[in-house]
C-alpha positions in Angstrom: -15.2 22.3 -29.3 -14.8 25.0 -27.0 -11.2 26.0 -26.1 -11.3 26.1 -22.7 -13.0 23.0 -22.2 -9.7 21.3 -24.1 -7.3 23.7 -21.9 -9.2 22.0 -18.6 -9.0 18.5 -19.8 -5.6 18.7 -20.7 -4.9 20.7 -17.7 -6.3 18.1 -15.5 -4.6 15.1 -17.6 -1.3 16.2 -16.9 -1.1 17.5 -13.3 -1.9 14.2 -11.7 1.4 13.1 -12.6 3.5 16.2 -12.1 3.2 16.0 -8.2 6.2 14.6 -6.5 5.7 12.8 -3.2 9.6 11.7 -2.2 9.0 13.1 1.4 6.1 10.8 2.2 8.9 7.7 1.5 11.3 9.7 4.2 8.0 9.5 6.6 7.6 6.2 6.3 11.1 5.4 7.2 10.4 6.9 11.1 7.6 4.3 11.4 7.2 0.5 12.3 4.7 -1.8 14.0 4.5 -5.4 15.2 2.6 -8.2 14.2 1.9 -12.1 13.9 2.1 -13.1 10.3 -0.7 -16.1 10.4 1.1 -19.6 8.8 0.0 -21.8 6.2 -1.6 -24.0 6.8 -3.1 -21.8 10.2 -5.2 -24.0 12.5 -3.6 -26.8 14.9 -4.6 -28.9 17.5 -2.7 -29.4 20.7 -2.6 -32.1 23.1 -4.6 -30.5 25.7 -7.5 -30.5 23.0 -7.3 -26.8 22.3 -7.3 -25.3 18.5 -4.2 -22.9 17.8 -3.7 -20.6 15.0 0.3 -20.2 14.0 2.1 -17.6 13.1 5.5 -15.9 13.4 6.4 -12.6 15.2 7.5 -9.3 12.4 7.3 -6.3 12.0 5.8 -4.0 9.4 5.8 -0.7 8.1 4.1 2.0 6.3 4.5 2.5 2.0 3.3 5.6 0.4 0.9 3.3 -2.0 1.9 5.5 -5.3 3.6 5.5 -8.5 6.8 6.4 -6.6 6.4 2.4 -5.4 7.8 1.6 -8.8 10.7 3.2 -9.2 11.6 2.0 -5.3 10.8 -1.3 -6.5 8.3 -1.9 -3.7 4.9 -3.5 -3.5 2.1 -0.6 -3.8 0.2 -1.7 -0.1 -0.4 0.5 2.6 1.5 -1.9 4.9 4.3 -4.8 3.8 6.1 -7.1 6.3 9.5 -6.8 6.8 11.5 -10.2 6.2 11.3 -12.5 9.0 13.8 -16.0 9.8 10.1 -18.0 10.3 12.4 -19.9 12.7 10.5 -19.8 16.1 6.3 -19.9 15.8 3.8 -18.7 18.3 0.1 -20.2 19.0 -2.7 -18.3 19.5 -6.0 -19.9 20.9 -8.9 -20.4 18.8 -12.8 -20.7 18.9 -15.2 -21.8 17.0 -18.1 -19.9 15.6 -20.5 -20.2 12.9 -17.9 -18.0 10.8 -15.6 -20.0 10.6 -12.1 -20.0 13.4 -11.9 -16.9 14.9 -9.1 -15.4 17.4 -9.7 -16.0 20.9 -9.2 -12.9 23.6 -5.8 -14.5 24.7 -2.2 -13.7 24.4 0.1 -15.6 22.0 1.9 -18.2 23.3 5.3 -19.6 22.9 4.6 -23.0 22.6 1.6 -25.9 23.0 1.6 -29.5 24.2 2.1 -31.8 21.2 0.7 -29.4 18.1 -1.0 -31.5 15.0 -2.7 -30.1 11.5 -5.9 -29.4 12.6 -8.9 -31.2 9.6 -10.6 -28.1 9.7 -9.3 -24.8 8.4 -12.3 -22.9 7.9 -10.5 -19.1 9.6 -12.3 -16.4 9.4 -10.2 -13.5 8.4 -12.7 -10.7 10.3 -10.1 -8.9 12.5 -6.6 -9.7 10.5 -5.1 -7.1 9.0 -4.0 -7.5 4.7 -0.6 -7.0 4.1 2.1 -7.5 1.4 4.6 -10.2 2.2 7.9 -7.9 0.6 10.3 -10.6 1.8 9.2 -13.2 -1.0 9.9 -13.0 -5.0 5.8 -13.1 -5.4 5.2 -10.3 -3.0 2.3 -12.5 -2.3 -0.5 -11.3 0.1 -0.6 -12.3 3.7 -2.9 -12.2 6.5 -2.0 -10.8 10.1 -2.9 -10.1 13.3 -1.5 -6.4 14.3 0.4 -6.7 18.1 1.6 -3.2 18.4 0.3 -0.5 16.0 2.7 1.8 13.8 4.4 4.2 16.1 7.7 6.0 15.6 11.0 4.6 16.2 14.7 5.7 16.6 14.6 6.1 12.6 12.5 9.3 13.2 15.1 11.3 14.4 16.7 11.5 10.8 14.0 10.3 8.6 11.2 12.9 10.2 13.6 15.9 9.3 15.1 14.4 6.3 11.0 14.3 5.1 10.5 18.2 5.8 13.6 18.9 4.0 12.8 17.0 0.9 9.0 18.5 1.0 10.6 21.5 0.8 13.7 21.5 -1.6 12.7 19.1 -3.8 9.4 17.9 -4.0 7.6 21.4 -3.7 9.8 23.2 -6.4 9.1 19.8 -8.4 5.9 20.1 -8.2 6.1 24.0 -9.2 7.6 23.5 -12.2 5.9 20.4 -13.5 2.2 22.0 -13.5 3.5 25.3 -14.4 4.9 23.2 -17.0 1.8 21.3 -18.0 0.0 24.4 -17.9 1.7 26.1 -20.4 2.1 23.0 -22.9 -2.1 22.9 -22.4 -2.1 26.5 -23.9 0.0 25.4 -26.6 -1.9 22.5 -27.2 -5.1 23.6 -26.7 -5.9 25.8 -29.8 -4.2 23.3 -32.3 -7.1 20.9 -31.1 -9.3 24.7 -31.8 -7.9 25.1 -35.3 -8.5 21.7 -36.1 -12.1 21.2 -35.5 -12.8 24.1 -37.4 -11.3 23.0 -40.2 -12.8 19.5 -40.1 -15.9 21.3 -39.1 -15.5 23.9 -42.6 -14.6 20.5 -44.1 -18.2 19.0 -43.7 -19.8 21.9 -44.8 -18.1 21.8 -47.7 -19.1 18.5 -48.5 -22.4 19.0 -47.7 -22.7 21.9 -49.8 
């Protein structure tokens, strides 16, 4: 076993846990997009004949998917949906296609004539974006249709600087010391695993002898 093949893999083993990533959490603080969370069940039909998809009006925003989503307690998605009141749907048109329900071209609506379970709830999902439901105990996944993409918000004026700060005080000297730290407990590591394959190696010869 060649010692700087150990040194590498234990090199290797334990920098991908000594990079610290608390300014990316800060980012996502300055950003937030709309959306339609899609209902269960999705598919009605109105009085007018029409099928109608349901859904309720959020937002979302951006999580750093990472091991730092355990310590924050937070589901490890790209995206997650803020908690919504669910008190006041909207109805978005629907067509049928050999898919499955698709989304119509047509703004959401506020309300439909007379709206009734529709037999039917073969949706196709092509075109809604996968998100993480945070405002439920299951942190269930939930499918939705994006309104207004993530853009920054008022929260960027302190979480944008409060992000370049951090990257700099805390998680770039963090980061410093852990792998210089890793790197010097692989050299101290490394030739015990050295010393002890030759004696295990000197210890088949010997028996073989």
């Amino acid at each position: 076993m060649k010692n700087p093949l150990i040194l590498l893999a234990l090199s290797c083993m334990l920098l991908s846990s000594c990079v610290s990533t608390l300014h990316k959490y800060f980012f996502a603080m300055g950003r937030e997009g709309e959306c339609v969370q899609i209902a269960e069940p999705p598919l009605y039909r109105a009085g007018d004949g029409k099928v109608y998809m349901k859904g309720y009006r959020t937002t979302f925003s951006p999580w750093p998917d990472d091991y730092m989503a355990d310590l924050f307690h937070r589901p490890r998605y790209k995206n997650h949906i803020e908690p919504t009141e669910m008190t006041t749907p909207v109805w978005g048109e629907m067509k049928k296609t050999r898919r499955g329900w698709e989304r119509a071209d047509s703004p959401w609506l506020t309300c439909i004539p007379n709206p009734t379970k529709h037999p039917d709830q073969r949706l196709n999902k092509f075109g809604l974006s996968c998100m993480q439901a945070a405002h439920n105990e299951l942190n269930e996944t939930v499918y939705t249709e994006v309104t207004t993409p993530l853009h920054s918000t008022a929260h960027a004026l302190y979480a944008y600087p409060l992000g370049v700060l951090t990257l700099f005080t805390i998680d770039t000297p963090a980061t410093v010391i852990g792998c210089t730290a890793a790197v010097l407990a692989s050299a101290v590591v490394a030739p015990c695993f050295q010393i002890y394959d030759q004696i295990k190696h000197s210890k088949n010869e010997t028996d073989n002898n």
